[in-house]
N, C-alpha and C positions, 0 to 999 in steps of 0.2 A: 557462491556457496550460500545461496537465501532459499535453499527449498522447504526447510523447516519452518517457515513463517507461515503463520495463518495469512487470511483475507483481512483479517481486522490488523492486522501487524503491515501489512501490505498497503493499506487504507492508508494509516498513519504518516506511514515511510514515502506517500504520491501526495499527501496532506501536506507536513510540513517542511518535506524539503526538494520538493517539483521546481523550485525558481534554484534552488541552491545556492541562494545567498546566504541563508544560517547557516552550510554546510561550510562555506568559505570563511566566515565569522566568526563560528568557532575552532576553525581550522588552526588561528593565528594564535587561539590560549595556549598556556603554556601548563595548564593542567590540563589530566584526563579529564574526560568527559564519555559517558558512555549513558542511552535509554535503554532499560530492558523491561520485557513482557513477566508477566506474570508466571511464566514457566522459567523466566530467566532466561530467556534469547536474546540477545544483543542486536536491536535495531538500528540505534546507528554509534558509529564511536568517530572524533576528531582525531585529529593527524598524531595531538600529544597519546593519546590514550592508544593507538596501534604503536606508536615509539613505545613504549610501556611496553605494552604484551607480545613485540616484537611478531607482528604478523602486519598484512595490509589490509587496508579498512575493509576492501573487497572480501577476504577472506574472513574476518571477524564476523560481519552480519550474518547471522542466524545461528551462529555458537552460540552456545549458553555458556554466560559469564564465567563458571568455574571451568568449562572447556580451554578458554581461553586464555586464565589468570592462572590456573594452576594443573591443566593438564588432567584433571581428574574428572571420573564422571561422576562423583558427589558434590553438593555445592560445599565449600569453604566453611571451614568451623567457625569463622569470626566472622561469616557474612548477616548483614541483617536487614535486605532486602527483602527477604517473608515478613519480617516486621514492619516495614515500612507499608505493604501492602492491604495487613491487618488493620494497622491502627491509622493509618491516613497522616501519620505526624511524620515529620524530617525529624535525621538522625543523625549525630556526626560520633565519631569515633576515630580513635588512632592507635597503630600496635606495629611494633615488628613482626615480618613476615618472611618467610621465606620463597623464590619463588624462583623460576628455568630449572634447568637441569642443573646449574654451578652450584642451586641451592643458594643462591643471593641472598642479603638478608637487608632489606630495605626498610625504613619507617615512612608508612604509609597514614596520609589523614582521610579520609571517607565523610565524605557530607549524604546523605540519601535524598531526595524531594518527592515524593507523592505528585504525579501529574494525572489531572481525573479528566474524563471524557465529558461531552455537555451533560450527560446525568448524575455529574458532581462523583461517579466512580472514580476509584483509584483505576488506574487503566494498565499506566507505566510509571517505573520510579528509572528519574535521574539519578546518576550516579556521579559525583566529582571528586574524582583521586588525586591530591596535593602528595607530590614527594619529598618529605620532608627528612632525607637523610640524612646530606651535609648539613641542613640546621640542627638537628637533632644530637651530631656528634658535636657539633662545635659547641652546643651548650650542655651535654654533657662534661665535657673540655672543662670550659668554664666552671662548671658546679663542682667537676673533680677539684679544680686547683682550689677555688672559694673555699673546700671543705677543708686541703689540706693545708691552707693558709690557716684556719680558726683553727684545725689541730694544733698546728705550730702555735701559734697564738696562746693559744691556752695552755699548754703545754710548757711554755717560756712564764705563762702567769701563776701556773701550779709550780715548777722548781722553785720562782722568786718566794712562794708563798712558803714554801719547807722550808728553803735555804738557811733559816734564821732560828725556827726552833730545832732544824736537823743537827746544825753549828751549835747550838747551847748546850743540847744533849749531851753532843760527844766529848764538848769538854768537860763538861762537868763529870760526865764519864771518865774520863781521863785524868782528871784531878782525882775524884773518890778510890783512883786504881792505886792511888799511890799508898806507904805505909802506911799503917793505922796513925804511926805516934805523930806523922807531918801535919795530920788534921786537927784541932780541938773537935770537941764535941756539936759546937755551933756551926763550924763551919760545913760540917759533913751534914747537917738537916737541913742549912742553905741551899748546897748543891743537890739534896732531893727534893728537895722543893724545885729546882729548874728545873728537875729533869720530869716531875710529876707534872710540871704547868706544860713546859714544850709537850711531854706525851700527849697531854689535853688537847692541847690545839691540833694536833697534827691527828687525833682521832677526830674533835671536830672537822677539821677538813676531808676530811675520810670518809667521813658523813654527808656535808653537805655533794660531794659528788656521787658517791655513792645515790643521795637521791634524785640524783638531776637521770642517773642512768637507769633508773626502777620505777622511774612516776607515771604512774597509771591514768584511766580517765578517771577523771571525776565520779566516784560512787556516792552520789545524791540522797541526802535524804534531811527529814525535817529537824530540826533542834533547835533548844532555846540560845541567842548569842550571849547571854549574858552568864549563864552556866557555862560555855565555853572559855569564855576569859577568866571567870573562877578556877576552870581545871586547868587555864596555864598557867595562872599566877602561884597555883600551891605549887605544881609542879616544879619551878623554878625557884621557888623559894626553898626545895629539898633537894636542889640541884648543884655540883659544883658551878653551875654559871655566873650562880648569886656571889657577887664582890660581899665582903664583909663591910661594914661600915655603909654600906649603900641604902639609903630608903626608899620603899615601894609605898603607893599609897594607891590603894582603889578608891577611885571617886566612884561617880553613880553609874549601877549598872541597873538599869528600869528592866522590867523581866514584863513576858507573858506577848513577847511576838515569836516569829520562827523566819530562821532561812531555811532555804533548800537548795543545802550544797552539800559536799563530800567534808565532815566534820573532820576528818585525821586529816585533812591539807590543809583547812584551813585553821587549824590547832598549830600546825607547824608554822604556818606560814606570818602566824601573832607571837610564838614564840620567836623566830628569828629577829622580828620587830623587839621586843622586849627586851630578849637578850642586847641587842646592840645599843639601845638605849641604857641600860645599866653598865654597859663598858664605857660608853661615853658619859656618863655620870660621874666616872669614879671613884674613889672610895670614899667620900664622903660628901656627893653628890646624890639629889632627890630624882626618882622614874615616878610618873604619875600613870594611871588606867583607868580610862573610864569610858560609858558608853553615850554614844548618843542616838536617838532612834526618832527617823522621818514618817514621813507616809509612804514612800514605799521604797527607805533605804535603810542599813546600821549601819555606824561610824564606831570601831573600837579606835581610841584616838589614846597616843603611845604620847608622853609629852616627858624630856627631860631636862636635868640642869646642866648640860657640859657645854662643850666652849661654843657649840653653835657650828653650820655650814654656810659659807661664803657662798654666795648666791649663784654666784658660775660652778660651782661644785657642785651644783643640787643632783644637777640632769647625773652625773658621774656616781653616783655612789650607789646607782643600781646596774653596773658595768662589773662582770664577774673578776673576782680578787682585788678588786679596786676599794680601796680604804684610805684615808686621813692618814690613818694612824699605821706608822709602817713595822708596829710587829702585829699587827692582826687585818692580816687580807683576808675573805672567804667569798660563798656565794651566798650566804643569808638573807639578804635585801635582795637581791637577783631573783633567788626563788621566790620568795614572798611574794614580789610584785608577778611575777608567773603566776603564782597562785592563783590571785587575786584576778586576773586578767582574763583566766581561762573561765572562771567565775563567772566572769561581766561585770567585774568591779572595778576598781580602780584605786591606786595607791596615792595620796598626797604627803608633801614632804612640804614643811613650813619653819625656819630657820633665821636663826638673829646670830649673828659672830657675838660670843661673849654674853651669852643670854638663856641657847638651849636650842635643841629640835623637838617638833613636834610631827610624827609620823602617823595618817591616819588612814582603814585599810576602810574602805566601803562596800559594803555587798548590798543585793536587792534585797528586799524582804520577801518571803511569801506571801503570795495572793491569797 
C-alpha cells in the first residue's frame, strides 16, 4: 500500500533501510517510532508503532499519519508535525487522546525530530510515541491520595485549632444563659471578654484561610519599603491585635530606595510577622521594627522580648497551625514566608530560649 509515495520518499526508503538492519533495530523498541513526509505519509513505522495503530507495517507506509492514528482525513488537532517542518526545532508534548472505534483514551508523549536531507532541509520529521497510560494513572493515584492525605491533614489541624476558642465560647455562652441575679456584674464582662477574644481568633483564622484560598499573583509595582513598615506599624497599633501594655518601638527606617513587588502581600505578609512578635511579647514585653538596606537587598527585621525558639523548633513554626503556644495555632508565618518566597526573598528566623526572636523578611531592591 506505498503507491502514494513520491520518488523522493522512495529514494529515502532504498537509502536507509536497503540492509534492514535499522528496520530490525528498531523493531525491538518498545516505543512508537514512526518517519513522515512533508504531506504526512508514513514512510516507515517499527513493529511498536503498527501495535499502536493496530494495522501491519505493510499496510501503514504511505498512509498519512492521521489516516492511520485516527481514521480521519484531517490531520489531528494536537498534531505538531507542520511545526516541526517550519521551524526546523524538535518538539515533545503530552495529552490524552482518544483513539479506534472504542474511542480509547490513552495518555500519549510525542517527541518530534527534524531530519534534513544533505542541503541541511527539513526533508522528514521522526515521530516517537511513548505511552504513557499506566504511568500516568498511577501518578494520578498517587497525587489523588497525597491531596487527600493534606486535606485530612489540615483538616485535623483546622478542628485542633477551633477546638478551643469554639469550647470557651459555648461556655461562656452557657454560663451568661443563666439568670441575671447568678452573675455579679464582673463576672458577666469576663465572660464577654471570652467570648469577644475566642470570636477574634477564630475570625482571625477565617482569615488567614480565607487568604491562602484568594491569593493571586503578584501585582508588581514600585514603592518606598520604609513607608510600608510605617503603614503596618499605624495600622496595628489601631488594631485589636495590639496587646495592651506591649511596646513597639521603630528603629531606623532609611527612606528613598524602591522594591518592585505586589505592596498588599507584602503589607500582609510584615503584618503577620508583627503580629506574632507582639503575642510572644506579651503584655509587658518590647516588639522592635526597623529597616535595614543592602545594595541590592531590604531587610524589615521584626525583633522581640518573649521567651525565645529552641533551636530544633525553628524549621517548625513556619508548618501551617503549628505554634508554641497551644491557644494560638494559625497560618501567619506560613503565609509570610510564601509571600516572601514568591518574591525571591527569603524569611530568616534568629532565636535565644529566654532572650527573644528575631524575624527578618528580605526582598531585592530595584534596579
Amino acid at each position: 500500500m506505498n503507491e502514494g509515495l513520491t520518488q523522493g520518499d522512495r529514494a529515502f526508503d532504498a537509502l536507509s533501510w536497503e540492509s534492514g538492519f535499522c528496520d530490525r533495530l528498531l523493531d525491538v523498541m518498545s516505543d512508537s517510532i514512526k518517519i513522515v513526509s512533508r504531506d504526512r505519509r508514513i514512510l516507515f513505522v517499527n513493529r511498536s508503532a503498527a501495535r499502536l495503530l493496530n494495522l501491519s507495517k505493510q499496510d501503514l507506509v504511505g498512509l498519512r499519519c492521521h489516516e492511520a492514528f485516527g481514521g480521519t482525513p484531517e490531520p489531528c488537532e494536537f498534531c505538531r508535525v507542520e511545526e516541526v517542518f517550519e521551524t526546523g526545532r524538535e518538539k515533545r508534548y503530552s495529552l490524552w487522546v482518544e483513539r479506534g472505534e472504542d474511542r480509547d483514551h490513552r495518555f500519549l508523549e510525542f517527541s518530534l525530530y527534524p531530519l534534513r536531507d544533505e542541503s541541511a532541509s527539513v526533508r522528514w520529521v521522526a515521530e516517537i510515541t511513548r505511552d504513557l497510560t499506566e504511568i500516568k494513572k498511577a501518578a494520578d493515584r498517587v497525587a489523588f491520595e497525597e491531596k487527600v492525605g493534606f486535606l485530612g491533614e489540615i483538616s485535623t489541624r483546622v478542628a485542633e485549632a477551633m477546638k478551643n476558642p469554639v469550647s470557651a465560647i459555648l461556655t461562656a455562652s452557657k454560663v451568661l444563659s443563666e439568670p441575671p441575679e447568678v452573675l455579679t456584674a464582673q463576672e458577666k464582662e469576663t465572660l464577654a471578654a471570652i467570648v469577644r477574644e475566642e470570636g477574634a481568633r477564630l475570625q482571625g483564622l477565617l482569615r488567614d484561610l480565607l487568604s491562602v484560598g484568594s491569593r493571586q499573583p503578584p501585582q508588581r509595582t514600585f514603592f518606598d519599603p520604609a513607608d510600608l513598615a510605617d503603614e503596618v506599624v499605624s495600622a496595628i497599633r489601631n488594631s485589636q491585635v495590639w496587646p495592651k501594655g506591649v511596646r513597639c518601638e521603630v528603629g531606623s527606617l532609611p527612606r528613598g530606595r524602591r522594591v518592585f513587588a505586589d505592596p498588599e502581600q507584602v503589607r500582609q505578609a510584615l503584618w503577620y510577622v508583627l503580629e506574632n512578635a507582639l503575642e510572644a511579647a506579651g503584655s509587658r514585653g518590647s516588639v522592635t521594627i526597623r529597616l535595614e538596606l543592602g545594595n541590592d537587598a531590604v531587610r524589615w527585621i521584626v525583633a522581640d522580648s518573649g521567651p525565645g525558639i529552641p533551636a530544633d523548633r525553628i524549621p517548625m513554626i513556619f508548618e501551617p497551625f503549628w505554634s508554641s503556644k497551644k491557644e494560638k495555632r494559625g497560618l501567619g508565618l506560613t503565609l509570610a514566608k510564601s509571600i516572601v518566597e514568591i518574591h525571591g526573598g527569603e524569611v530568616e528566623v534568629r532565636s535565644v530560649p529566654g532572650k527573644g526572636t528575631t524575624v527578618s523578611l528580605r526582598l531585592p531592591l530595584a534596579r
